[in-house]
C-alpha positions in Angstrom: -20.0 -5.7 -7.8 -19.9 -8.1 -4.6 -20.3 -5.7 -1.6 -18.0 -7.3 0.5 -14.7 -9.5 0.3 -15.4 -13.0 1.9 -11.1 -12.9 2.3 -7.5 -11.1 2.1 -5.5 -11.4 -0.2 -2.4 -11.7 1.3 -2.7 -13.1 5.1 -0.9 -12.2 8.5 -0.4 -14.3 11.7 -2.8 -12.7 14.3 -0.9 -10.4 16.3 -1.3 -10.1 20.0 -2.5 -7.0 21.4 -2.4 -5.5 24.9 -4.9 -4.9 27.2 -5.1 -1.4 25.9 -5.1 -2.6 22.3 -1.5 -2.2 21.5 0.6 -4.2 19.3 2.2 -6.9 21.1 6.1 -5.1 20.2 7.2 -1.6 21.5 5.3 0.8 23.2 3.3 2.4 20.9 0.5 3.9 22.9 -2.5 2.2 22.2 -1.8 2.2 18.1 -3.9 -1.2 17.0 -3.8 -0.7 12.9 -2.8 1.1 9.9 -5.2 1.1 7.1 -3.5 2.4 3.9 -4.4 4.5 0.6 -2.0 2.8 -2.5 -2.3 5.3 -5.4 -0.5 8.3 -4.4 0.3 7.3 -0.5 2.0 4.1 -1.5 3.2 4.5 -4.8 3.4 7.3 -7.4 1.4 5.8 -10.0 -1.0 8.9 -10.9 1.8 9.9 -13.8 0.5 6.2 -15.3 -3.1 7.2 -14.7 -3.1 10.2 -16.4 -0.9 8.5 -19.5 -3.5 5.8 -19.8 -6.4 8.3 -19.4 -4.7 10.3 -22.1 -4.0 7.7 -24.5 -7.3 6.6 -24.9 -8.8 9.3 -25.1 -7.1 10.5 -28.1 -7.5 7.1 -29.5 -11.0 7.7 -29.5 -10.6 11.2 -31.3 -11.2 13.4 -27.7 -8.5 15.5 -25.8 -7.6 15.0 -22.0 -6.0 17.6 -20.1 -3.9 17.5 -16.8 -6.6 19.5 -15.4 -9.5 16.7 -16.2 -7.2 14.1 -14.7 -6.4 16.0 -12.0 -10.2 16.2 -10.4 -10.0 12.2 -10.6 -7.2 11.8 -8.7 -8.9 9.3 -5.7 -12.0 8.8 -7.1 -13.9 5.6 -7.6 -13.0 4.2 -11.3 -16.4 4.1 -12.0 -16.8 8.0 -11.4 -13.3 8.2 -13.6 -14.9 5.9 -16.3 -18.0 8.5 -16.6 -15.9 11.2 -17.2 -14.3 9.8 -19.9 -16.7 8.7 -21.8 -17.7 12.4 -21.9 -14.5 13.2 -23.1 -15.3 10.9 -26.1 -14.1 7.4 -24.9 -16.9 4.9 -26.6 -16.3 2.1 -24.5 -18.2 0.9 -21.8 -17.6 1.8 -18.2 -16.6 -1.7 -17.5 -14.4 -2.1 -20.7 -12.8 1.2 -19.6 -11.9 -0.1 -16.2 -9.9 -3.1 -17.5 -8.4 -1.1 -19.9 -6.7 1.6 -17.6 -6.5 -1.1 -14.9 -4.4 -3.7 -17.2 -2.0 -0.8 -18.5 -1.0 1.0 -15.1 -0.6 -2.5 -13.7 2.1 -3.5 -16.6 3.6 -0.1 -16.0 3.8 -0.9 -12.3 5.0 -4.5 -13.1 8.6 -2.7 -15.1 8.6 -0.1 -12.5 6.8 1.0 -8.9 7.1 4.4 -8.1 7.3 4.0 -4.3 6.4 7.2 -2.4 9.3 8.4 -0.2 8.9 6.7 3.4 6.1 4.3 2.4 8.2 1.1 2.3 10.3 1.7 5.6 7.0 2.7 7.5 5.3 -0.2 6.5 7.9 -2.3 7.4 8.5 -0.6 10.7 4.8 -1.3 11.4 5.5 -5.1 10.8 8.5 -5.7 12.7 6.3 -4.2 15.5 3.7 -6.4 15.3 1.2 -3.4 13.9 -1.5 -5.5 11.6 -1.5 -3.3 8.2 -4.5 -3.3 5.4 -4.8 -1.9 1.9 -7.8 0.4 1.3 -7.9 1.5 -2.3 -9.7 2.4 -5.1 -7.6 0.3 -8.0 -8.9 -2.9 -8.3 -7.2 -5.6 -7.4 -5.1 -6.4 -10.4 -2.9 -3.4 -9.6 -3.9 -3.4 -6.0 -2.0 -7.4 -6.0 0.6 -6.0 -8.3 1.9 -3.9 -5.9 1.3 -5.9 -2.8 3.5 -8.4 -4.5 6.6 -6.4 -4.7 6.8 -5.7 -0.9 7.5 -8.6 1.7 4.8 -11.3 2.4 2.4 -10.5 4.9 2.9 -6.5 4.9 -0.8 -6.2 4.7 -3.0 -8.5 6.4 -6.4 -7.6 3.5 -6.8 -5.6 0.2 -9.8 -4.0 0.2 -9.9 -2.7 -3.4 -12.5 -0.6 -5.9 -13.9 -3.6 -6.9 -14.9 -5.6 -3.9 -17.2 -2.8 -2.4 -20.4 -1.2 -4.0 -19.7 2.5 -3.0 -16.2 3.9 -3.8 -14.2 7.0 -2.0 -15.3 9.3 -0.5 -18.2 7.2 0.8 -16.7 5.2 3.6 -17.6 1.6 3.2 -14.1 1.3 2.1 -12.9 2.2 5.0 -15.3 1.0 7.2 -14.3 -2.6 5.5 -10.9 -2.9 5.8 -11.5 -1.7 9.7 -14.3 -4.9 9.9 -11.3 -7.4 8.8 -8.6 -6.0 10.7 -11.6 -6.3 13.8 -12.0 -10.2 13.1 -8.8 -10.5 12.8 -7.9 -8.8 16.3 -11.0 -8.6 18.7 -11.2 -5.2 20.5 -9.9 -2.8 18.0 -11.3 0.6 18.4 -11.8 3.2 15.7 -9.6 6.0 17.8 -6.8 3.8 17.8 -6.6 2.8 13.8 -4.7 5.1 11.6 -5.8 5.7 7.8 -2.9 7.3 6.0 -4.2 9.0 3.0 -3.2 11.3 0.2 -6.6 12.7 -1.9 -9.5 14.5 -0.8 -12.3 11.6 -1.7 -9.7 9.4 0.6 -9.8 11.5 3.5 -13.0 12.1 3.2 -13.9 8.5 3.4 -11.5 7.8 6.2 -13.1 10.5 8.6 -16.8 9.4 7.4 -15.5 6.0 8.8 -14.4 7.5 11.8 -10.9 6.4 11.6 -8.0 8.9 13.4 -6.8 10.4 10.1 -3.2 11.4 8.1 -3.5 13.0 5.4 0.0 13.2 2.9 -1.2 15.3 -0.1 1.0 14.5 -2.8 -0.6 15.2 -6.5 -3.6 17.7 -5.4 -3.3 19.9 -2.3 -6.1 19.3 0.3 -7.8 22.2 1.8 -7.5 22.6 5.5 -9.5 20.2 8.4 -9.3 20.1 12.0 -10.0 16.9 12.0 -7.1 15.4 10.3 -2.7 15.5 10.9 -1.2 16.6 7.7 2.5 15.7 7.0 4.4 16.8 4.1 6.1 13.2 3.5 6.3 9.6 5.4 10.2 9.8 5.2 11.8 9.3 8.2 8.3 8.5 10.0 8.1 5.9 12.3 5.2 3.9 14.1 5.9 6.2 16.8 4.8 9.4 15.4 1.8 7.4 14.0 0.5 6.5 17.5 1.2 10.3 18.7 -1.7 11.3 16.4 -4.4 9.0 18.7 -6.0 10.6 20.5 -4.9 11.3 24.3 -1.6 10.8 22.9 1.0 14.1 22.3 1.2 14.6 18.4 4.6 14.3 17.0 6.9 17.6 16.1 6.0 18.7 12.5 2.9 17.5 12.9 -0.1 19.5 12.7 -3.8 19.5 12.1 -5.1 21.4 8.4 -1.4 22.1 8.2 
């Protein structure tokens, strides 16, 4: 696997910033980026994990349980790939990828799940001028596949399982999409990004990167941390309530730390 991405996927114009490092539009308090989580944050696509986990692993004469799928849920696909082989899949890790990778995509392509809020916020952080990157663990088959069914330019880089050597919860994920949103817009500042999150490997790699961090826990529940907001949903959430989570700034109602 290449370590880094030389480029984006998808590109944005760069956006002016303040002198505090604020988007050009609205006052936002000093909110520079959002770096996002797809699988579970963005889009509910762990029901078609878990069916293509399941489905070949019978095929290869194994069982899969909800509760096996469950303690994948935001881990790197090589991890995931491991773990079924031991379940009986004789494939290897590689072949596995593609495989799971090429049937939630074609699931995604006849339907997206889209998480409740995901879509307005993300196009509230646009029409603000608030640059926007992808940080997941899907590769970027399904990582594209998605991108592709919001409006051009929502995310400025994909940083996806396959473009870094170390997946969640080590944070050279993270740490990435924060470089390219950096050489995008000089003078970004790791208090003053946002990684929105939903699994424990993801928040785990967002604080490592020491990015200010949301956790929305959708599939697993997440245990409690200081260190992070939790918020039950993104509905009705606005780039507003994001920048109340920097630090310095007063956190928005609802909001609340290992909550």
């Amino acid at each position: 696997m290449a370590n880094h991405p030389t480029g984006s996927v998808q590109t944005l114009p760069r956006t002016a910033l303040r002198s505090d490092g604020s988007a050009a539009d609205g006052n936002l308090g000093g909110l520079q980026g959002v770096l996002w989580d797809m699988d579970g944050t963005i889009v509910d696509t762990e029901p078609y994990w878990i069916r293509a986990e399941k489905e070949l692993v019978e095929s290869h004469g194994g069982t899969w349980t909800t509760e096996q799928a469950t303690l994948l849920v935001g881990q790197a696909l090589e991890y995931s790939a491991g773990q079924l082989q031991q379940a009986g899949v004789d494939l290897d890790v590689r072949t596995i990828i593609e495989h799971l990778t090429e049937r939630v995509a074609a699931d995604v392509r006849t339907e997206v799940p889209w998480r409740p809020g995901a879509r307005e916020l993300l196009a509230a952080l646009r029409a603000e001028g608030v640059p926007c990157a992808m940080v997941t663990m899907s590769e970027s088959l399904l990582a594209g596949a998605v991108a592709a069914r919001l409006p051009e330019g929502t995310f400025s880089h994909l940083v996806t399982g396959d473009r870094v050597s170390a997946g969640k919860p080590d944070p050279e994920a993270y740490q990435l999409g924060f470089d390219l949103l950096a050489a995008d817009h000089p003078g970004l500042s790791k208090d003053r990004v946002v990684a929105v999150e939903d699994s424990l490997p993801g928040v785990t790699s967002a604080l490592a990167a020491g990015l200010v961090t949301l956790a929305v826990p959708h599939f697993v529940p997440l245990p409690p941390d200081d260190r992070r907001t939790d918020w039950d949903t993104l509905e009705g959430r606005t780039p507003a309530d994001l920048a109340a989570l920097l630090p310095g700034n007063s956190r928005s109602e609802g909001a609340g730390n290992g909550a």
